[in-house]
Backbone bond lengths (Angstrom), bond angles and torsions (degrees), N, CA, C in turn:
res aa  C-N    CA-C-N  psi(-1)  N-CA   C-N-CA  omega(-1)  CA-C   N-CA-C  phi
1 X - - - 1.455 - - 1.524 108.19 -
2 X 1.265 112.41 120.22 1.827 116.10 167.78 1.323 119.22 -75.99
3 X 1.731 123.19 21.79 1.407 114.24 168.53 1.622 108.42 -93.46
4 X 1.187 90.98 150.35 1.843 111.19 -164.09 1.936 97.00 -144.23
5 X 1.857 101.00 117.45 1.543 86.20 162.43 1.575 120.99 -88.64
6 X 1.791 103.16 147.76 1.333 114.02 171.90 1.793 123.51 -48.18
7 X 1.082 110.40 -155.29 1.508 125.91 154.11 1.173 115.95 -108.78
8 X 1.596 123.11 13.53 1.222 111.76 -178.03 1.650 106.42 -111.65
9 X 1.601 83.16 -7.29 1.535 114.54 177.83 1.752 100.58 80.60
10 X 1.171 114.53 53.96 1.627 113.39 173.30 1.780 102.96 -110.64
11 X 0.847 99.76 168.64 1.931 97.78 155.32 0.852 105.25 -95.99
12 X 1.711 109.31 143.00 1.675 131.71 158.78 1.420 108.55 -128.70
13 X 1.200 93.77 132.32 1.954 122.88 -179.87 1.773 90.25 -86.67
14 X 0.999 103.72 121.23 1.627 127.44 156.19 1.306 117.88 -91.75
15 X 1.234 128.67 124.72 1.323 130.78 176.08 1.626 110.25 -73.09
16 X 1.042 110.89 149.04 1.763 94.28 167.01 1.098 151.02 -39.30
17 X 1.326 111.68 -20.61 1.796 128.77 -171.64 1.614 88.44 -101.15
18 X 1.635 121.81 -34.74 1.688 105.13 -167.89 1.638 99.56 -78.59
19 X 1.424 105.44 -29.97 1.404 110.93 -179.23 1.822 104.24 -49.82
20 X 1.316 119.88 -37.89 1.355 123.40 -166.62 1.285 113.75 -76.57
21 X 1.761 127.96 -56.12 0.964 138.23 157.74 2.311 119.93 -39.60
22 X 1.307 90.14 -45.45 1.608 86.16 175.75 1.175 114.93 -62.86
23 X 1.247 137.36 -38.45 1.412 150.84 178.83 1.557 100.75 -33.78
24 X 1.550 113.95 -55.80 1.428 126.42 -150.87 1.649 95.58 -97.16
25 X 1.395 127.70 -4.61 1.679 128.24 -163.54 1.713 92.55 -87.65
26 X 1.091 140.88 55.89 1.003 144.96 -140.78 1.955 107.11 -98.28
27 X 1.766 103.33 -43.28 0.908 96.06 -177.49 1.868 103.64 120.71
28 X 1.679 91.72 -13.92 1.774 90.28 -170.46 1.332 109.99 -146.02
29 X 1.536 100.66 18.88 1.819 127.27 175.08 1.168 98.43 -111.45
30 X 1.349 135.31 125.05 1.010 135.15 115.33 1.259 141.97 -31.15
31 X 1.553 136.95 148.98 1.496 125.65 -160.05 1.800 95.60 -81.44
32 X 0.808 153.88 -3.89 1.281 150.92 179.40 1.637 104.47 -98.73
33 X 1.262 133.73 -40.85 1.541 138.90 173.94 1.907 90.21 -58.81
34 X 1.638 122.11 -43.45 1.291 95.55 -145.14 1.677 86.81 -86.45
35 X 1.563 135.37 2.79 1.093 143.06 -159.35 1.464 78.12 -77.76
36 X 1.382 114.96 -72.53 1.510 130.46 -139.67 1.901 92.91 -67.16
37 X 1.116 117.99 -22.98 1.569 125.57 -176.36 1.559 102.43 -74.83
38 X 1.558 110.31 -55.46 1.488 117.03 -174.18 1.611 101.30 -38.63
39 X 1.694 96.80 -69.86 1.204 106.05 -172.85 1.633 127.89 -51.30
40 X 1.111 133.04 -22.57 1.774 124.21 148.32 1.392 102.54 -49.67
41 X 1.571 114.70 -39.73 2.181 83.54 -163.78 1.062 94.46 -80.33
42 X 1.801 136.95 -26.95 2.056 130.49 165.78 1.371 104.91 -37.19
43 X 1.392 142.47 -50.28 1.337 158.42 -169.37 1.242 103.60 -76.26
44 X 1.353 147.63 -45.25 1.365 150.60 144.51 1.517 124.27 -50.60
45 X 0.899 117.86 2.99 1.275 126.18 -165.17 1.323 127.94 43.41
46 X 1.628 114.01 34.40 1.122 105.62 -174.29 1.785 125.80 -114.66
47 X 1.664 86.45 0.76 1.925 101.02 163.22 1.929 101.75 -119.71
48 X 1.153 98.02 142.04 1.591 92.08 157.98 1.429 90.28 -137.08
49 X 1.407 100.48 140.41 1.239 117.82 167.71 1.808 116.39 -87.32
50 X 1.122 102.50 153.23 1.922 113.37 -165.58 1.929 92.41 -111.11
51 X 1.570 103.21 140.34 1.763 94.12 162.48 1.560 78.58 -149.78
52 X 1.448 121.14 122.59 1.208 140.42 179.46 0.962 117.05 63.97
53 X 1.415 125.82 40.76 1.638 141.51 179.96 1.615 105.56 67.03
54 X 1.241 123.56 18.48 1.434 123.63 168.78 1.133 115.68 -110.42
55 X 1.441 120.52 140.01 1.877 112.30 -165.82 1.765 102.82 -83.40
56 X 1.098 127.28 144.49 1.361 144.03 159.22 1.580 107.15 -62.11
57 X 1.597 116.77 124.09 1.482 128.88 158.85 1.754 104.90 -43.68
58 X 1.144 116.51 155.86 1.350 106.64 -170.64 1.624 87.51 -105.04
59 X 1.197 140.59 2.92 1.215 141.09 154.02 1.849 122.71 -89.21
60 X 1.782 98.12 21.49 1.335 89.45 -162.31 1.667 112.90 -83.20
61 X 0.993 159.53 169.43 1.341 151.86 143.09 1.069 106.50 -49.47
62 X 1.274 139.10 -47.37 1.756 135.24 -162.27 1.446 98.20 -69.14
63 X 1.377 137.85 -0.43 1.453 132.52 -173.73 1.424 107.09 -79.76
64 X 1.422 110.74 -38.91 1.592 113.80 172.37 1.788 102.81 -81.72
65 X 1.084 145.34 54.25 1.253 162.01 166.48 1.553 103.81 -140.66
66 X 0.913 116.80 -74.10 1.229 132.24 175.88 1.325 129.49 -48.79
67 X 1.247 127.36 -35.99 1.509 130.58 -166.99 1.098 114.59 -82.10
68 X 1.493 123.56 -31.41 1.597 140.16 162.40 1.830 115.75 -26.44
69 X 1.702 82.73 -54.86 1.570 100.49 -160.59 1.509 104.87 -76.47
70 X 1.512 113.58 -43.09 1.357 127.22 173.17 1.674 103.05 -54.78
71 X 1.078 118.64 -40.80 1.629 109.96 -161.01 1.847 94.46 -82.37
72 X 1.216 102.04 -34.58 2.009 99.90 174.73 1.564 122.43 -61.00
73 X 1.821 108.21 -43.20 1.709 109.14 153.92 0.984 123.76 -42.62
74 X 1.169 105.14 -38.65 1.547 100.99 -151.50 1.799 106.17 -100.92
75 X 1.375 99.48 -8.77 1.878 84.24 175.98 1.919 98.45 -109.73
76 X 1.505 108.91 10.39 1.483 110.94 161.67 1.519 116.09 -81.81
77 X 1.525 106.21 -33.30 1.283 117.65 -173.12 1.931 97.78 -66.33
78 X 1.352 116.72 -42.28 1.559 111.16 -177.12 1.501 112.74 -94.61
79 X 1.128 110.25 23.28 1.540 112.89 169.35 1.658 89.94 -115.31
80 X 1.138 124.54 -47.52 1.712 112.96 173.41 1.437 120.30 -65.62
81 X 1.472 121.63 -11.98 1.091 114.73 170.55 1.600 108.07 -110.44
82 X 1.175 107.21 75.24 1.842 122.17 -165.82 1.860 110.64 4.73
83 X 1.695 123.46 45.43 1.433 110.87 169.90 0.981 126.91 -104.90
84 X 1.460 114.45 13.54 1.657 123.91 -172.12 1.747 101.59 -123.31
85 X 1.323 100.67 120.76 1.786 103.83 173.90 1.590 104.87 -79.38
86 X 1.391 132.58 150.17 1.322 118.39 149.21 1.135 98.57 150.28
């Protein structure tokens, strides 16, 4: 199950990919460690990244363009949904 309570004490549904990224928001990753982490589960096939609603080859070059921006959504998205202390 991807429900996780907030700090506001609500439930939040994590999608699979935020579920993946939170794992690594640890506090003792750097945004480039959690790049290089993302990218094994891209290589596993177990993230694909989207750029204009089209999925990225997990061999694509645009992934190192891309993953930056994806990893900044996506730890805004769990700071707006109260899961990040700090």
């Amino acid at each position: 199950m991807n429900k996780v309570p907030n700090l506001r004490h609500e439930i939040v549904t994590l999608s699979n990919d935020l579920k993946l990224v939170f794992q690594y928001v640890t506090g003792e990753n750097s945004k480039e460690q959690i790049a290089e982490l993302l990218k094994e589960h891209i290589e596993k096939g177990e993230l694909t990244l989207h750029v204009n609603g089209k999925p990225l080859e997990k061999d694509s070059p645009d992934i190192e363009q891309y993953l930056p921006q994806y990893i900044d959504a996506r730890i805004m998205n769990l700071a707006n949904s109260a899961l990040l202390v700090g």
